[in-house]
C-alpha positions in Angstrom: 33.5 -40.5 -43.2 30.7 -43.1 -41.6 30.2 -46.2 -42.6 26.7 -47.4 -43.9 26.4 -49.2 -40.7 27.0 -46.7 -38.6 24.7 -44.3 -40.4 21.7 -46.5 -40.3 22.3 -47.2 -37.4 22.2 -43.3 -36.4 18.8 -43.0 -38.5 17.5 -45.6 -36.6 18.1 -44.1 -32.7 17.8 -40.2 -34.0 14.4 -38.9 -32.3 11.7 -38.0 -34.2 10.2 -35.1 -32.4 7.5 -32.6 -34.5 8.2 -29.2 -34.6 6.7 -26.4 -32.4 7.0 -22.7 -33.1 5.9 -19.5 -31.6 2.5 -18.0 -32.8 1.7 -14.4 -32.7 -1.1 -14.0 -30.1 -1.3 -18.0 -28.9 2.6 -19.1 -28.2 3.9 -22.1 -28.4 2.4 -24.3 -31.6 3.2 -27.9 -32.1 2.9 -28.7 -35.9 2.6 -32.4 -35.7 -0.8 -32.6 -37.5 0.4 -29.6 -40.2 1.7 -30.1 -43.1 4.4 -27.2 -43.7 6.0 -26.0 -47.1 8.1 -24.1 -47.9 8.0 -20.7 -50.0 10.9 -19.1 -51.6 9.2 -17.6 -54.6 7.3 -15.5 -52.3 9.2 -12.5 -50.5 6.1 -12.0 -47.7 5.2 -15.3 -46.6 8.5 -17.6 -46.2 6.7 -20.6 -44.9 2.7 -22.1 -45.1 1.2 -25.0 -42.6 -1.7 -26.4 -43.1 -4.0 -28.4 -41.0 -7.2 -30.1 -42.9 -8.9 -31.6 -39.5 -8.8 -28.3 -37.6 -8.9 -26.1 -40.8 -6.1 -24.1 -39.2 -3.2 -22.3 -41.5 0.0 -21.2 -39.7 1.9 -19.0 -41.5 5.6 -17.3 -41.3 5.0 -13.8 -42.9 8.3 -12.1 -42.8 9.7 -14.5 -40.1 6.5 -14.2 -37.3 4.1 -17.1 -37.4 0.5 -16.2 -37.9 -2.4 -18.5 -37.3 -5.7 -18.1 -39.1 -8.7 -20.6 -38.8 -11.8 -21.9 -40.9 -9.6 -21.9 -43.4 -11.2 -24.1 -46.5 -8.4 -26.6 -47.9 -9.6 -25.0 -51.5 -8.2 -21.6 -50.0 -5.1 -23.1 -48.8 -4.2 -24.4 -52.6 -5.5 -21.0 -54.1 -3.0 -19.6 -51.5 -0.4 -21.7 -52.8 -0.7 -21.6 -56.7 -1.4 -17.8 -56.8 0.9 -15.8 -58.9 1.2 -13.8 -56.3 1.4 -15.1 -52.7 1.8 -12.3 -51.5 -1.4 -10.7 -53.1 -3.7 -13.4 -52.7 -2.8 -13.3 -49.1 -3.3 -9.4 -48.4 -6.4 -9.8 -50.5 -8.0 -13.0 -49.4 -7.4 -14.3 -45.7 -4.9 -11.7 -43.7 -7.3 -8.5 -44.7 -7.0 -5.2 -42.9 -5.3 -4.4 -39.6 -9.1 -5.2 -37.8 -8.9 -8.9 -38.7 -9.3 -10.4 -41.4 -11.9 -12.6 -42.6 -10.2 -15.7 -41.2 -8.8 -13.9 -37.6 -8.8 -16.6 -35.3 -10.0 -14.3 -32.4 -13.0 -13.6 -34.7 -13.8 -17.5 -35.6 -12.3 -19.3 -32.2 -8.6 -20.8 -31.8 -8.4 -24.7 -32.9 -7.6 -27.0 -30.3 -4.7 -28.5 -30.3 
């Protein structure tokens, strides 16, 4: 076992580095302006991101990152208070195989 000191001290000097993570179709995303939950009621999408400034989601939909953009903030809460995730996300921003409505390739990648 540590001692207090020891610990904070270890808080202290630990780096703070954000978080990058591999997109489908753009590679290497640094999530510093994101903010990320979590998902575990949903058995499609494990993990949401969100950026307001760029209106950009990132999502990990069975363990690959997607990124969609011009994504409303209004759409990212809908996303994350529907009953089903998994549903609203088929139905509403991922749509068929083509792209959906929010394909980045269709609207233009954020920059980052």
């Amino acid at each position: 076992m540590i001692g207090a000191a020891t610990f904070i001290a270890l808080l202290l000097t630990a780096g703070f580095g954000s978080e990058t993570v591999e997109v489908r179709k753009r590679g290497a995303v640094d999530l510093a302006t994101y903010e990320c939950r979590d998902t575990p009621r949903s058995t499609l999408i494990q993990r949401a991101c969100y950026d307001p400034a760029q209106a950009s989601m990132i999502v990990s939909v069975r363990g690959t990152y997607v990124q969609y953009c011009d994504l409303s903030p209004a759409t990212f809460d809908a996303l994350m208070a529907a009953p089903s995730m998994g549903q609203f996300f088929r139905r509403n921003v991922a749509g068929d195989e083509l792209g959906g409505r929010y394909e980045c390739r269709v609207r233009g990648m954020p920059r980052h």
